[in-house]
N, C-alpha and C positions, 0 to 999 in steps of 0.2 A: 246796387251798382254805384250811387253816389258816395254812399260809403265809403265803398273800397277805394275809389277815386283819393275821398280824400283825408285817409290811411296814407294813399303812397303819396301824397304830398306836404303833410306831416311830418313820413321818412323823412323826406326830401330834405323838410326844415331843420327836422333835427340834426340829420346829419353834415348841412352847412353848420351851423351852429357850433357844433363839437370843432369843424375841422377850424372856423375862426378864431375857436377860442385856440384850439394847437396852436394856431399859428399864431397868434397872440403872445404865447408864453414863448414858443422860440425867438420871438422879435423882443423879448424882455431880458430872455436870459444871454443874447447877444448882445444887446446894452447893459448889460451888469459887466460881462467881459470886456468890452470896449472901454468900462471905466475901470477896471483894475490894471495892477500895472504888469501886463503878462508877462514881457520882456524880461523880468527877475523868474519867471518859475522855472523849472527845469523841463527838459525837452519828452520827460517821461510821466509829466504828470497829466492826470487827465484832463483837468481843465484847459490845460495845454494845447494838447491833440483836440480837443472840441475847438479852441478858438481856433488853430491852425487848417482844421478841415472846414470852416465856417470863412473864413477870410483869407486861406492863400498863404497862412505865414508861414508853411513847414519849409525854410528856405536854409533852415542853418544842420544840425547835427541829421536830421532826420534824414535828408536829402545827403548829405555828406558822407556817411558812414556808409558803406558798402558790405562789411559783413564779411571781408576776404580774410583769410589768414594771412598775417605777417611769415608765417615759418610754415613751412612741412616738417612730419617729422621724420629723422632720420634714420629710424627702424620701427617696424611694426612685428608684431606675432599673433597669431589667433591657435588654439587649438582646436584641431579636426581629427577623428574620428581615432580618438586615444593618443597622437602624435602632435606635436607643436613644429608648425611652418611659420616663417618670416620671410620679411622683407628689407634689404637696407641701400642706402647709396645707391640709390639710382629712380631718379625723378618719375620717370614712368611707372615704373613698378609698386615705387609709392603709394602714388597718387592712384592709383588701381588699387593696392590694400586698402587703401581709407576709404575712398568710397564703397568698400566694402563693411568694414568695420566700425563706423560714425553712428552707424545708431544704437550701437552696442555702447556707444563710450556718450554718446547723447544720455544711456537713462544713466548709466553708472557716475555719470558726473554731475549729477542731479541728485546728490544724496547729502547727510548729515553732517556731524562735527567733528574735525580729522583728531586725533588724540596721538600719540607716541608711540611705537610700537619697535616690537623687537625685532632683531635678525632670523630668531630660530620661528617667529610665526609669520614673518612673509615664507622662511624657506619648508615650512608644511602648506601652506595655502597651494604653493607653488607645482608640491607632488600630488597634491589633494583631487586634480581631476583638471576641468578646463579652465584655461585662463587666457587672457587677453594682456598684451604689452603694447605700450604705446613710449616712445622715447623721442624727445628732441635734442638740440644740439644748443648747451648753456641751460639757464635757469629760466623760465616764464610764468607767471602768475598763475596760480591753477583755474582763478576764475576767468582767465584768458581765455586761455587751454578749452575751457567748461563754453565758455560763447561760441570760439570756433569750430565746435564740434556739437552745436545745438543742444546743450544741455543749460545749468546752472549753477554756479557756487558761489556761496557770501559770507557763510563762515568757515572763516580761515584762507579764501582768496587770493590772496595778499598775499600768499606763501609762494617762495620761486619753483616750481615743480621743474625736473628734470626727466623723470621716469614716473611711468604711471603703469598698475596691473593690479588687473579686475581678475579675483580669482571668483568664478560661477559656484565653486562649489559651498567655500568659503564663505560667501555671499559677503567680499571687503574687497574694498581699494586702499590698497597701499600706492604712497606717492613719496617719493625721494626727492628730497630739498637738494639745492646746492650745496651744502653743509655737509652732505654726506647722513644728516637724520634721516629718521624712517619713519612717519604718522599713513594711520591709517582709519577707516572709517566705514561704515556700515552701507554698500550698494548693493543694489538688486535689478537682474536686466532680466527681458521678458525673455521666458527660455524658445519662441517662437522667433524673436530677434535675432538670441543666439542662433540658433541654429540656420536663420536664413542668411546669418554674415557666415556660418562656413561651410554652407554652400557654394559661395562666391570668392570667397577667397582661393589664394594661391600664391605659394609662395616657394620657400628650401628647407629640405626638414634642416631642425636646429632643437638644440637643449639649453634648461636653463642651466648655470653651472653652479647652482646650490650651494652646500656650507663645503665643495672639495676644492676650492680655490679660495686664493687673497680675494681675487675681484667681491663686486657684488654679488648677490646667491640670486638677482634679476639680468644679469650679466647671458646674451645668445651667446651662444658658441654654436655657428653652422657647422654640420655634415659635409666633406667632401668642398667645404671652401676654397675656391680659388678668386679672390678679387682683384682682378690682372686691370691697371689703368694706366693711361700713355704720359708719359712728363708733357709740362707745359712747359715753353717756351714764351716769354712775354710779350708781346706786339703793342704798336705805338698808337696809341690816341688821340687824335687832333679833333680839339673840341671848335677850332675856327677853321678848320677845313673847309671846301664844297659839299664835302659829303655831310659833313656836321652842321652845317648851317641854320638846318630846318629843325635838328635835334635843340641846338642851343633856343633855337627857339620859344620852343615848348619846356624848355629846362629854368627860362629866364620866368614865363608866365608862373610855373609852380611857385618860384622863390616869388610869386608877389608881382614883377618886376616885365615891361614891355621889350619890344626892338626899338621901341626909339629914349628905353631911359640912358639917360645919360649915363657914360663912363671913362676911366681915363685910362690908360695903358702904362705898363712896368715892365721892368727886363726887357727890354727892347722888343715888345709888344706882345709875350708868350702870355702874358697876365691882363686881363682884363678886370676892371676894377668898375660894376653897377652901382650906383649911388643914387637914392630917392631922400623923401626924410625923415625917413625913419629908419632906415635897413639898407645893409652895404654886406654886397655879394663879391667876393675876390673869385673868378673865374678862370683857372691854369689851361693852356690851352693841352696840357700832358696828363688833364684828368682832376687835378684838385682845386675842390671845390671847398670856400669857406663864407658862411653868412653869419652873419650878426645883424642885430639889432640894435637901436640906438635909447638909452633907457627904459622905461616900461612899455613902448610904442613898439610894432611889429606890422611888417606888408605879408606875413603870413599868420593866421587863425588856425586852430583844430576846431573852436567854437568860439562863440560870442560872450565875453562875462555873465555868468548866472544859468547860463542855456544847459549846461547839463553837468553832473559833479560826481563824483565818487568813479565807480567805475565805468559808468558813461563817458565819464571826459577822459580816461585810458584807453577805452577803444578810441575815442576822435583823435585822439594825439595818435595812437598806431597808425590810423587810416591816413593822418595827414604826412606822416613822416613815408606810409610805403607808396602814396599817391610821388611822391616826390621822388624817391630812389626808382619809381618807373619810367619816370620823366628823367633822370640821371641815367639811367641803362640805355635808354635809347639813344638819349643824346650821344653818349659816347660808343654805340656802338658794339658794346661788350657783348660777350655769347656766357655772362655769368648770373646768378641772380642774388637777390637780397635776401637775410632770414633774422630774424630778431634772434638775440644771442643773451640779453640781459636786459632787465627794466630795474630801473633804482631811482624811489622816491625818498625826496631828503626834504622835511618840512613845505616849503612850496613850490620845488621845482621836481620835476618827473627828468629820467634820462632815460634815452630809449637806445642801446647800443644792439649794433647791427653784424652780422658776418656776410663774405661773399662765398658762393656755393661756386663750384664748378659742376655741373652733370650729375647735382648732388651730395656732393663731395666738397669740404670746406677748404676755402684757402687762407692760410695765414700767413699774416706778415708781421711786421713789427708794430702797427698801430692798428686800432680800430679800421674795420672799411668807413664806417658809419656812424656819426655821434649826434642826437638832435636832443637840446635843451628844450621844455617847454615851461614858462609858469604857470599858476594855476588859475590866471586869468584866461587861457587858450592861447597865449600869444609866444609863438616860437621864438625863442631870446638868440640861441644857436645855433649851429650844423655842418658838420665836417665830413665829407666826402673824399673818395680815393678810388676812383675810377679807375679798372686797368682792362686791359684786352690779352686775351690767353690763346695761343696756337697750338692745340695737338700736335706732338710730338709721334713719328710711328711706331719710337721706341716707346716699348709698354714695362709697367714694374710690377711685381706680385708682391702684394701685400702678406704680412706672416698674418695667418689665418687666425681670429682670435681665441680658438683651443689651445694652438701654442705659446699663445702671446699671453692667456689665463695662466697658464702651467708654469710659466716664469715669473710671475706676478710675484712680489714683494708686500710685504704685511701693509704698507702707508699707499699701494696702486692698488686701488679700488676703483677704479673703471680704466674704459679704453675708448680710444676714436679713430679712424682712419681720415688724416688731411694732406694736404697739400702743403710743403716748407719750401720756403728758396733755400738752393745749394748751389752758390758758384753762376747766379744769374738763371738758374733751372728750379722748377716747380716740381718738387719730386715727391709722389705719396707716399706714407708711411702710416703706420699703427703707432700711435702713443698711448703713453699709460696717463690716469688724471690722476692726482693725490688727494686725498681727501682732504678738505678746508680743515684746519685743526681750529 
């Protein structure tokens, strides 16, 4: 019996022992970290995330990034059960195909190295059995694309992707640059995936229009299309209204900038001009918004210099640019939304241009909605804003259906979009052709 006694008090010791020395080593390798200089690593490295979950620092990208997509896209397709249905223009329906379709395009975007590819072998993939279409509105990074939609890409990234289509059969993704080239690349989705996305899905039967038309041969053409939308009318914006008050607000905090910084007034007071010192915000009370920065200094960050690089500091610069156009929508009121339209990096500055959607549906004007400079220290140099407010009209307009709008195509209109133009002070939808970038 004395024995066993003292057996389990032995345990006892030994297993103090072990846990002091643990505890030991974590109190060593926590003063190894306290002496390096962490604040230089990036926000993805491990040593990083150790220090940060040990001391509280995950204060900068980690916490800041949200993970939300800048853009929807503005048509989807999946094929089910031998027939190809889509989705396009119109938010709801959207965003109801994608969360359909996301993990179909999670694994296929998790694949190899994109190479060149031709016309006539997207357009056999295309007859070859199931396929998946995915399309936004302008050009975005594919490894954009790849994060928003929980997958990965790193080579070849950097590439503007427009249209993206998983053929199953095929086992390839092909992705159309801005440019009008065609690269494609070796994906494979789990065939229990597939078929649990078209189960869920729903959409308008539609064809792809192959080598029989100008367009492109990934170009819908729905069935029995009728896309009937109401002219806009433009309505007034008062960003120092009562009703905007509480908007300007929180539009002043995004830029950096409180209710009590100082500013001066212009145009007998339509303009409001925020000054701190470093950054100077010109605020229209009709909507337009312009910030700068005063040399290398900025009262707004996407990140801290060092805190995260390559394509980590692409998504903080997204995240801080659409954290900010939400804080712009509100303030002003609008019933429209933001979508990333184009990203253009030029040695060390990033541009992030933006469109405004109406219901979906893009509206354009003669300028950008949306332009934010960043360098690649994190610090927002830029940003120009064009805030507007849109009234449905009861008059509604039919758009020409894109079968007949294919069929009239011209050798140099390879694609098409339906948007929003002003005519005469009206917002009138229409189908346009796009030219291919020569």
């Amino acid at each position: 019996m004395k024995g066993a006694q003292r057996s389990v008090k032995n345990t006892a010791k030994n297993i103090s022992l072990v846990t002091l020395v643990l505890l030991l080593a974590v109190l060593c390798a926590a003063n190894w970290l306290i002496g390096m200089n962490i604040a230089q690593m990036p926000a993805d490295n491990l040593l990083r995330r150790v220090y940060d979950q040990l001391f509280g620092g995950a204060v900068g990208y980690e916490l800041r990034s949200s993970g939300v997509a800048a853009a929807e896209p503005s048509q989807l397709a999946l094929t089910v059960d031998g027939q190809l249905y889509g989705v396009q223009y119109n938010l709801t329906d959207v965003e109801a195909g994608l969360a359909a379709v996301q993990p179909v395009w999670s694994q296929a975007l998790s694949g190899g190295a994109l190479e060149e590819a031709g016309e006539e072998e997207l357009e056999a993939a295309l007859l070859s059995g199931d396929c998946a279409l995915l399309r936004y509105h302008g050009s975005i990074p594919l490894s954009v694309i790849a994060g928003w939609m929980g997958g990965s890409w790193e080579n070849g990234g950097s590439l503007g992707a427009e249209t993206l289509v998983y053929s199953a059969d095929a086992g390839r993704l092909f992705v159309r640059a801005s440019d009008g080239s065609l690269y494609a690349a070796p994906a494979q989705v789990g065939e229990n995936t597939f078929s649990a996305a078209q189960e869920s899905f729903r959409g308008m039967l539609c064809a792809f229009a192959g080598g029989d038309y100008a367009v492109y041969p990934e170009t819908l053409l729905f069935d029995s299309e009728r896309l009937s939308l109401p002219l806009l009318e433009e309505g007034a914006v008062d960003l120092f209204g009562t009703q905007g008050s509480a908007g300007l607000e929180g539009l002043l905090q995004a830029f950096g900038f409180t209710a009590y910084t100082d500013f001066y007034t212009e145009q007998n007071g339509e303009i409001r001009v925020f000054v701190d010192n470093s950054s100077t915000l010109r605020v229209g009370a009709g909507g337009l918004l312009q910030y700068a920065s005063a040399g290398g200094d900025s009262s707004v960050r996407a990140y801290e210099e060092g805190e995260v690089r390559g394509q980590s500091a692409l998504e903080a610069q997204l995240d801080c640019a659409r954290l900010i156009l939400d804080e712009a929508l509100r303030a002003g009121e609008t019933d429209t939304h933001a979508a990333l339209y184009a990203v253009q990096q030029d040695g060390e500055e990033t541009t992030l241009v933006f469109m405004q959607l109406y219901g979906g549906v893009p509206v354009l004007g003669d300028s950008d909605f949306a332009t934010f400079r960043f360098a690649d220290n994190g610090t927002l140099t830029s940003a120009t804003i064009r805030l507007q407010r849109f009234v449905a009209s009861e008059t509604r307009r039919t758009v020409l259906p894109a079968r007949q709008a294919a069929a009239s195509a011209m050798a140099e209109e390879r694609s098409m979009m339906v948007a929003y133009r002003a005519e005469d002070g009206t917002y009138i939808p229409a189908r346009f052709y796009l030219q291919q970038e020569s």
